[in-house]
C-alpha positions in Angstrom: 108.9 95.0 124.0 107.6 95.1 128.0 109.3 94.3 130.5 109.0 93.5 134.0 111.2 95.1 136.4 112.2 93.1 140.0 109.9 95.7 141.7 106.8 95.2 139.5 107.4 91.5 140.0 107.5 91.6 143.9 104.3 93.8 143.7 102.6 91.2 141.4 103.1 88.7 144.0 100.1 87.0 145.7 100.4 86.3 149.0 99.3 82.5 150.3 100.6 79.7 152.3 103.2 77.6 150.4 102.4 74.1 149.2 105.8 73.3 149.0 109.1 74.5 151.3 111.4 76.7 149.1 113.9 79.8 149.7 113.1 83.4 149.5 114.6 85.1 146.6 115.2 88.2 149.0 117.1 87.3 152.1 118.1 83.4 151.0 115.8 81.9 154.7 114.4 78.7 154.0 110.7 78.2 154.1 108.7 75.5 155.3 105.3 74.1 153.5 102.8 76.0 155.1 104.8 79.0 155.9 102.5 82.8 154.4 105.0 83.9 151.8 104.6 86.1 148.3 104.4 84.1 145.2 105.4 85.7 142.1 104.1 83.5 139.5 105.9 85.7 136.4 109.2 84.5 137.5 108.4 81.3 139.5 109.6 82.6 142.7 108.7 83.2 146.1 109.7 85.9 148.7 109.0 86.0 153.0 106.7 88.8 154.1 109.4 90.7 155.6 111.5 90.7 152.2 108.2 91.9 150.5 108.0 95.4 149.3 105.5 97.7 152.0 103.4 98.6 148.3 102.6 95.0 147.5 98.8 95.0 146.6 96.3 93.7 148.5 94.7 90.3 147.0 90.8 91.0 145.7 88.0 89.6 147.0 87.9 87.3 144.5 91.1 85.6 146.2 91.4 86.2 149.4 94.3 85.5 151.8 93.3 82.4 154.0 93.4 83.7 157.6 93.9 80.1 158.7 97.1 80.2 161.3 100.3 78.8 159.9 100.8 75.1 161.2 103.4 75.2 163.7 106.0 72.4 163.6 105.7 69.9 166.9 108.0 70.1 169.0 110.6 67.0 169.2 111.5 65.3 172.0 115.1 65.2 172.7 115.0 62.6 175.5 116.6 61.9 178.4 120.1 60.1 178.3 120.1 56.6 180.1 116.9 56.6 181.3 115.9 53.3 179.7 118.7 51.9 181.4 118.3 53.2 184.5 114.8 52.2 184.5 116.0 48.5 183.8 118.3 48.9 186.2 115.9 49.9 188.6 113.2 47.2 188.0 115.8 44.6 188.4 117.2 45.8 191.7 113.5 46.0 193.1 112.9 42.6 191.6 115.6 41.0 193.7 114.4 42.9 196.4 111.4 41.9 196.5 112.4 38.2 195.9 114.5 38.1 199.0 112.2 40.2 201.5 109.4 37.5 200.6 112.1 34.4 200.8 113.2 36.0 203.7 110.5 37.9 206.1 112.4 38.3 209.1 116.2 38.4 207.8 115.6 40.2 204.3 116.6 43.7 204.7 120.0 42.3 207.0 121.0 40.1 203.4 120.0 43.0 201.2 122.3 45.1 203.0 125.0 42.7 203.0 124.8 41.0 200.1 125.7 42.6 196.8 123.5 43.2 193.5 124.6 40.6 190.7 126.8 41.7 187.7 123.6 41.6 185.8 121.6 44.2 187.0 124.8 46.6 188.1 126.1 46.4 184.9 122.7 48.5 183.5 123.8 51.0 186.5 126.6 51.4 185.0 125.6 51.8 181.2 123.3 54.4 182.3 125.8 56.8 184.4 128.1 56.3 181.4 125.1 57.7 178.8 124.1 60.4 181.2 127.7 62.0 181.6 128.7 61.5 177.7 124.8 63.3 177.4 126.1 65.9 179.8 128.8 66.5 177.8 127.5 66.6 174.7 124.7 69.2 175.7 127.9 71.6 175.6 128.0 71.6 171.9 124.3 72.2 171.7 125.9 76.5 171.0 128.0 75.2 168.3 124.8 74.1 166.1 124.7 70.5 167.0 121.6 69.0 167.5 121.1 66.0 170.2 118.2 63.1 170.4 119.1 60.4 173.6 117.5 57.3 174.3 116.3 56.6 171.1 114.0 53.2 170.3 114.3 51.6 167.3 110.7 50.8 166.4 110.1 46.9 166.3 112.4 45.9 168.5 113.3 46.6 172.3 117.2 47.4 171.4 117.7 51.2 171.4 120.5 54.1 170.4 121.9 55.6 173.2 122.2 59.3 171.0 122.2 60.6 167.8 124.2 64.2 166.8 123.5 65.8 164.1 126.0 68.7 163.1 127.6 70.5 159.8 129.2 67.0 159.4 126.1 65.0 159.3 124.3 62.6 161.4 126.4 60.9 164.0 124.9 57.4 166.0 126.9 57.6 168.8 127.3 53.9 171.3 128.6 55.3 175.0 130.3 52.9 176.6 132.0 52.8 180.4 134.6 50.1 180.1 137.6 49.6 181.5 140.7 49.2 180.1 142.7 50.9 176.6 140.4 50.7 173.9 143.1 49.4 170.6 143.2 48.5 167.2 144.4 45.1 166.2 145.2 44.1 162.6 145.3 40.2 162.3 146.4 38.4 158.5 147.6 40.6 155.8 149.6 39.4 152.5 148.3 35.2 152.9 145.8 35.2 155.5 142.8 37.5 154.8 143.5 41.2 157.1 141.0 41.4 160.3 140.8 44.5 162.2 139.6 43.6 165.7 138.6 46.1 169.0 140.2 45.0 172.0 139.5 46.8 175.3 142.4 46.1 177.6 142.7 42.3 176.7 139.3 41.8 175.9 137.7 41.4 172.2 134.7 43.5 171.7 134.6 43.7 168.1 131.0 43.1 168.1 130.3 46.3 169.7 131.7 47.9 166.5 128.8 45.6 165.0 126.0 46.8 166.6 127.1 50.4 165.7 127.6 49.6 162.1 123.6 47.9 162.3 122.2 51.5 164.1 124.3 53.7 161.3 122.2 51.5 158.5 119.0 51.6 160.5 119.7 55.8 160.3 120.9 55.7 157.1 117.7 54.2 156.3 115.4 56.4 157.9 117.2 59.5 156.0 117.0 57.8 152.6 112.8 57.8 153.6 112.7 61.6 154.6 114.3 62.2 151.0 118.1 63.4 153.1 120.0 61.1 151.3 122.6 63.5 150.9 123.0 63.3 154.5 126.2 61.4 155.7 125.8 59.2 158.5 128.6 58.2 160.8 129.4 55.6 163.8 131.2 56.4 166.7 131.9 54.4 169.9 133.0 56.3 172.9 134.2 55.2 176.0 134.3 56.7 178.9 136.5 56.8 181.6 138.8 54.0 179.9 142.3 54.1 179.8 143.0 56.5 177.5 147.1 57.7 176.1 148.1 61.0 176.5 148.7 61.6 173.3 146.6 60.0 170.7 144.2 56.7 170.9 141.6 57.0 169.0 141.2 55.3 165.5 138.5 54.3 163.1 137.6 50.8 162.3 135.0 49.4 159.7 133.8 53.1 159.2 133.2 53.2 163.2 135.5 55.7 165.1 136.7 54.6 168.6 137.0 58.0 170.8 136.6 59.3 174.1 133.8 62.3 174.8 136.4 65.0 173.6 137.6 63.7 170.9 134.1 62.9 169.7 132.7 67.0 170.1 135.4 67.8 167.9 134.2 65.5 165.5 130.7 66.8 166.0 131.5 70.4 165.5 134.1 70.5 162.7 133.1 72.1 159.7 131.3 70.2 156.9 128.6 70.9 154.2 125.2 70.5 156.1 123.5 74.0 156.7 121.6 75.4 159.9 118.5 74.5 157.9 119.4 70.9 157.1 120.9 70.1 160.3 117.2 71.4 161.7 115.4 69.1 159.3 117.5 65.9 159.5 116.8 66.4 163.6 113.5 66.6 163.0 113.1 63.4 160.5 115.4 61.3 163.0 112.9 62.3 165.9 110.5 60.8 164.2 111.7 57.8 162.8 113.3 57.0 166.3 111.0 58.0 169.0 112.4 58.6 172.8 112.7 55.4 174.7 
């Protein structure tokens, strides 16, 4: 009986553009549909060109290799941090502006300068300085294999996530928030009343932050499930900054949603877990997509 040695069945290879992404049998480097690879049909596998051996035959004329350039993958846009705040913030203030100046021809730039902007238009300053400095900070981890998309818009509606991080651990929806106060866990009912966990920042209930965060993780969660990642895990995180934070200690998880400040959440983002440089690119790329920059 014949056999086929591994040499005679990397020179059998034909070489063509994949239909469909698989691994080289060589080195292990994932390859992307479209990607110019060797295809050995006898054994079902497929090799990159730099794993091929220097002898593999050149294809007849009766198939030839398409010359066609290999589709390169677009680019995704990773955003900008706070920007769709800001630019709220920024339409408001000229708003008022512009209401008092024409209310007030003469006097209007005196009572903008001493007058004060209302709670409802500084508070979007605010939200946007405390997105671009947790963005700052996690554009740190970027060396650690973490991947970063800020700003995002949820498609359908004019609400938006402030990042997503995707790491080894999976994808992360992150909710910055710059409150003040001590973020704390409070456990309400137990053995006859049923138990409640509630987020209170200083004294201050803002459970319903924990909410929203548990709404965007099923939005994500849903958008992986679509690209076929459902192996993917998908987390929630809220993460104040500059609160009032213990020394030792503070955060804790509640409803699935961990309650950190920005250090506490890179660790998170770059402990070990089970996703691979490969999957981390392509669950990036898929999130990109299904949530475009605000």
């Amino acid at each position: 009986m014949t056999t086929t040695s591994g040499r005679d069945a990397v020179n059998a290879a034909k070489v063509m553009r994949l239909r469909y992404a698989g691994t080289c049998a060589g080195c292990g480097a994932e390859l992307e549909s479209g990607t110019r690879a060797a295809y050995c049909k006898a054994t079902k596998t497929v090799r990159c060109l730099a794993c091929t051996e220097p002898d593999e035959p050149v294809p007849s004329v009766a198939q030839p290799v398409d010359s066609t350039p290999a589709p390169t993958l677009a680019d995704i846009e990773t955003g900008t941090a706070g920007s769709s705040a800001r630019r709220e913030y920024e339409r408001r203030s000229a708003k008022r502006e512009a209401r008092i100046r024409e209310a007030h021809p003469r006097l209007g730039g005196l009572i903008l300068a001493l007058s004060e902007e209302p709670q409802s238009t500084t508070a979007w300053a605010r939200g946007a300085r405390g997105e671009e400095l947790l963005g700052a900070r996690l554009a740190d981890l970027t060396g650690n294999g973490v991947r970063l998309l800020h700003d995002r818009r949820i498609p359908g509606t004019r609400a938006n996530i402030d990042h997503i991080a995707v790491g080894p651990t999976g994808a992360h929806v992150i909710d910055a928030k710059r409150y003040k106060g001590r973020p704390s866990l409070r456990v309400e009912g137990g053995l006859l009343r049923p138990r409640v966990e509630k987020l209170l920042v200083g004294s201050r209930d803002c459970t319903r932050l924990v909410e929203g965060v548990q709404e965007q993780v099923g939005l994500v969660r849903s958008a992986l499930d679509a690209a076929s990642l459902t192996d993917v895990p998908a987390h929630g995180a809220l993460c104040f900054i500059e609160a009032d934070w213990p020394l030792i200690g503070g955060s804790f998880v509640i409803a699935d949603v961990a309650v950190v400040w920005p250090n506490k959440l890179a660790e998170r983002l770059v402990a070990p877990g089970p996703m691979s440089e490969a999957e981390v690119e392509r669950t990036h790329r898929a999130l990109g997509r299904a949530f475009p920059a605000a």
